[in-house]
C-alpha positions in Angstrom: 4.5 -58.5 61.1 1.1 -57.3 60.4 2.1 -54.3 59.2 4.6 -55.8 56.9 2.7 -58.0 55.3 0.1 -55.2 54.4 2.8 -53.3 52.6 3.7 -56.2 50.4 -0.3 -56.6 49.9 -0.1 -52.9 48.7 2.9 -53.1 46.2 1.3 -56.2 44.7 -1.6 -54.1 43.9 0.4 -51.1 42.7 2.2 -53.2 40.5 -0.6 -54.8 38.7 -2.6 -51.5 38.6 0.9 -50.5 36.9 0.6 -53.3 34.4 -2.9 -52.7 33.6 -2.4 -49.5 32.7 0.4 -50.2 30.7 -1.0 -53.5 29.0 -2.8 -51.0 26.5 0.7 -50.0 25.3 2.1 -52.9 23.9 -1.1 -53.9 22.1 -0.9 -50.0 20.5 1.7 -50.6 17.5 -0.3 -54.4 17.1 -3.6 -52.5 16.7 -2.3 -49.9 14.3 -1.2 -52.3 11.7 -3.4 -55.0 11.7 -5.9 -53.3 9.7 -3.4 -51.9 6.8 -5.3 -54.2 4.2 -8.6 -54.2 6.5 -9.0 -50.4 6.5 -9.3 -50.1 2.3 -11.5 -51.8 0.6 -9.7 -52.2 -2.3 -5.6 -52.6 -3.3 -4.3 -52.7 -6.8 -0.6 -54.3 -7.8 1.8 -54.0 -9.9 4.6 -56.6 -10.9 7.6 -54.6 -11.0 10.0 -58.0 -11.8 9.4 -61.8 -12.3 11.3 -64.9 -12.8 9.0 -67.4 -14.2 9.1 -70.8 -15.9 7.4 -71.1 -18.8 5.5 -74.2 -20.1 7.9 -76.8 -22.0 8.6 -76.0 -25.6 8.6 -78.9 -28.4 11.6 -80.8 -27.8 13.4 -78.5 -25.8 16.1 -79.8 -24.2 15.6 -78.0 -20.4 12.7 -75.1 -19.1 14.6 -72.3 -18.6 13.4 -69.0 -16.5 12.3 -66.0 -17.8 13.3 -62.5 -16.5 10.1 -60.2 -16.8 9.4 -56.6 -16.2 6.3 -54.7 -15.5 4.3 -57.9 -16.6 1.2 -58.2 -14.6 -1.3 -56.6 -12.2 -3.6 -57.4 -9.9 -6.9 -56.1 -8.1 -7.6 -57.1 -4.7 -10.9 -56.5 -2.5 -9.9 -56.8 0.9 -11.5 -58.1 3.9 -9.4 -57.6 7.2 -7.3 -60.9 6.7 -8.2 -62.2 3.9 -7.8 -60.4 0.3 -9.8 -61.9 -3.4 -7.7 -61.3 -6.0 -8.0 -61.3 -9.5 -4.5 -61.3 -11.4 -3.8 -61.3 -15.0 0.0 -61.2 -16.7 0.9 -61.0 -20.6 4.3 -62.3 -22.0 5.9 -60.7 -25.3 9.1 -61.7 -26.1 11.7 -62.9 -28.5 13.3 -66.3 -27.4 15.3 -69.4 -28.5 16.0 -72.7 -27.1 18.1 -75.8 -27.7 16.2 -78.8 -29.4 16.6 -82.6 -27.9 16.2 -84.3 -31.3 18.7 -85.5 -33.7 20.1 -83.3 -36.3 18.2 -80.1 -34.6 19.6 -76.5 -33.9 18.3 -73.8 -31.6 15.2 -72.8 -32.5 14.7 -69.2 -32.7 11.0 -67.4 -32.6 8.4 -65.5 -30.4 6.9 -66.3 -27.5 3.3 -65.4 -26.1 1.8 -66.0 -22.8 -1.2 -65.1 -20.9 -3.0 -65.8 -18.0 -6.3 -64.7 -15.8 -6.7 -65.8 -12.6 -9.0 -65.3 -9.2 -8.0 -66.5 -5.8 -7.1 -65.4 -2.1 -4.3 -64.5 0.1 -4.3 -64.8 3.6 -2.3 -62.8 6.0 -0.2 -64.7 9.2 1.0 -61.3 10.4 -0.6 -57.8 12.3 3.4 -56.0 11.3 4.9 -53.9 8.7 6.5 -57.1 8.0 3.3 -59.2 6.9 3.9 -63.1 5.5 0.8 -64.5 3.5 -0.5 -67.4 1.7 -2.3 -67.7 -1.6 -4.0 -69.7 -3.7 -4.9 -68.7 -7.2 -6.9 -70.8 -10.5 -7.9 -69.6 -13.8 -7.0 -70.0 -17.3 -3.8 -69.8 -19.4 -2.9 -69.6 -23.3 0.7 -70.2 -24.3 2.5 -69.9 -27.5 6.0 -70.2 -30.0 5.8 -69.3 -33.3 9.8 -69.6 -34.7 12.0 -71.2 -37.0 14.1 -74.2 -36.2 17.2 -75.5 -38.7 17.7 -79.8 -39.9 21.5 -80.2 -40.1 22.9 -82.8 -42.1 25.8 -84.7 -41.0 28.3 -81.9 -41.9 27.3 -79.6 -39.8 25.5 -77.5 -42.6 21.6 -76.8 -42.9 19.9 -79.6 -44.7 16.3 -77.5 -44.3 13.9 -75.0 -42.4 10.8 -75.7 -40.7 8.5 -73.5 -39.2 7.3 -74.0 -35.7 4.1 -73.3 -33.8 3.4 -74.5 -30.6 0.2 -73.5 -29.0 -1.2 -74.5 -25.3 -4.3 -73.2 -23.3 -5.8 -74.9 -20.7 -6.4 -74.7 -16.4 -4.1 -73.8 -14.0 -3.4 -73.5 -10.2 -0.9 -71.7 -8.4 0.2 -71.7 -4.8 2.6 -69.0 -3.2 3.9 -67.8 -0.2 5.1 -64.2 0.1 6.1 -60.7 2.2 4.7 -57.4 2.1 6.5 -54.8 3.5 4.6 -51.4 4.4 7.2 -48.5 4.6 3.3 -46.5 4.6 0.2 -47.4 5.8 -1.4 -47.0 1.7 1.8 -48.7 0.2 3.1 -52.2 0.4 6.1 -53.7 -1.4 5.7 -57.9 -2.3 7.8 -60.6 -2.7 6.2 -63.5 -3.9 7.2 -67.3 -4.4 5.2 -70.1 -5.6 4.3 -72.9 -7.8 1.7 -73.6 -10.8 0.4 -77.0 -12.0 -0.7 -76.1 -15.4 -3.0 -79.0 -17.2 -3.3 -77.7 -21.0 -4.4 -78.8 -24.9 -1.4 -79.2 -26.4 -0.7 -78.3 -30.8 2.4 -78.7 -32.6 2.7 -78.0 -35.7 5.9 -78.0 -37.5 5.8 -77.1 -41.4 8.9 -77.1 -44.0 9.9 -74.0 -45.8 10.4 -75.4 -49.6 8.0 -76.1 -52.4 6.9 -79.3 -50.8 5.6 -77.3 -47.6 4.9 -80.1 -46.1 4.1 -80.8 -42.9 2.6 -82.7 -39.3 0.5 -81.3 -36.6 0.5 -83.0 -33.3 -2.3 -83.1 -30.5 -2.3 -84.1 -27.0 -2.6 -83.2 -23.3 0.0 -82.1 -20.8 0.3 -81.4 -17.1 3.1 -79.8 -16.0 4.4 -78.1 -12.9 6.1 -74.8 -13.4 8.1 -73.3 -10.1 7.9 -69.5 -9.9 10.6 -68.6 -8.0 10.2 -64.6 -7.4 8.0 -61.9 -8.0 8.6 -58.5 -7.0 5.7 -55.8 -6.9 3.9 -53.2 -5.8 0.8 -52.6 -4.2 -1.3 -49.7 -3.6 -4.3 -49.0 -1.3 -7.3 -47.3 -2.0 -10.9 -46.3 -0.7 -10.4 -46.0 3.2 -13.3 -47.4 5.2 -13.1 -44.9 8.0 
């Protein structure tokens, strides 16, 4: 009995000297990539695609998304978890929209928007497949510059008006996202979030015959703007080893 119970003594303690030597293992592939952003000190990114909601448009009649290439970057100095970012994106397009205003037709013109921003992103993950928060705030300047029509009650153009709308002001911006690192130097994003954008509002709308007359209006608008997706690359740089 003695004997017996000294060999079950013995395998217990093989067993555990079994798992202690193995416990190193599984913490191996954790170890490896929980330092992909922590071992460079810096990152830079790329936004490869974006659909985006720009800010609301004189009278028009719903904010629509925008399909966007190659539209923004971003610089990020990293710091194991935690990553500082500063971000900027431009927008140069043409565009038109439906008006909700009597005797109105789709307006027609050029849109630019800008924005700079500085924040942070934290990471939940030590994976290839790494989900992070982040929060970003900074400064954005929005403008249309078109042409909108006045029909009459036949259905004809009664007159012309030029159209300028121009907004800059604060924003923030929230997002949740994935990076995927194929490499240890090379992540792929995808990134989803939503802005509150508080901004000086200008509307100036100005006829196109000899009277060329016209009315400016001025006030101030806060607005939430969903950014559904964002697709990017990033790259790593300056290895701290």
């Amino acid at each position: 009995m003695i004997y017996f119970w000294v060999d079950i003594t013995q395998s217990i303690l093989r067993m555990r000297l079994i798992l202690l030597f193995c416990l190193p293992c599984f913490f191996v592939p954790i170890i490896s990539f929980s330092q992909i952003n922590g071992n460079y000190r810096y990152s830079i990114a790329a936004r490869g695609f974006a659909a985006i909601r720009v800010p609301k448009i004189f009278n028009q009649e719903s904010e629509r998304y925008l399909n966007t290439t190659l539209n923004g970057g971003m610089i990020k100095f990293n710091d194991n978890e935690f990553s500082y970012r500063i971000s900027g994106n431009f927008i140069d397009k043409a565009l038109s929209f439906d008006n909700n205003c009597i005797n109105c037709d789709l307006a027609r013109g050029r849109l630019k928007d800008y924005a700079f921003k500085v924040g942070f992103e934290k990471n939940f993950s030590y994976s290839r497949l790494q989900p992070y928060f982040a929060l970003d705030m900074g400064y954005r300047y929005n403008r249309f510059k078109g042409l909108v029509n006045t029909i009459n009650n036949q259905r004809s153009i009664a007159s012309v008006h030029d159209l300028e709308d121009t907004k800059s002001g604060g924003t923030a911006a929230s997002a949740i996202g994935l990076k995927i690192h194929p490499v240890e130097y090379i992540s792929i994003f995808i990134e989803s979030g939503i802005e509150f954008y508080y901004a000086y509002v200008r509307q100036d709308v100005t006829a196109q015959d000899i009277t060329a007359s016209g009315k400016q209006i001025k006030f101030n608008r806060g607005e939430f703007l969903l950014n559904p997706l964002s697709i990017g690359i990033q790259i790593q740089l300056t290895n701290k080893n």
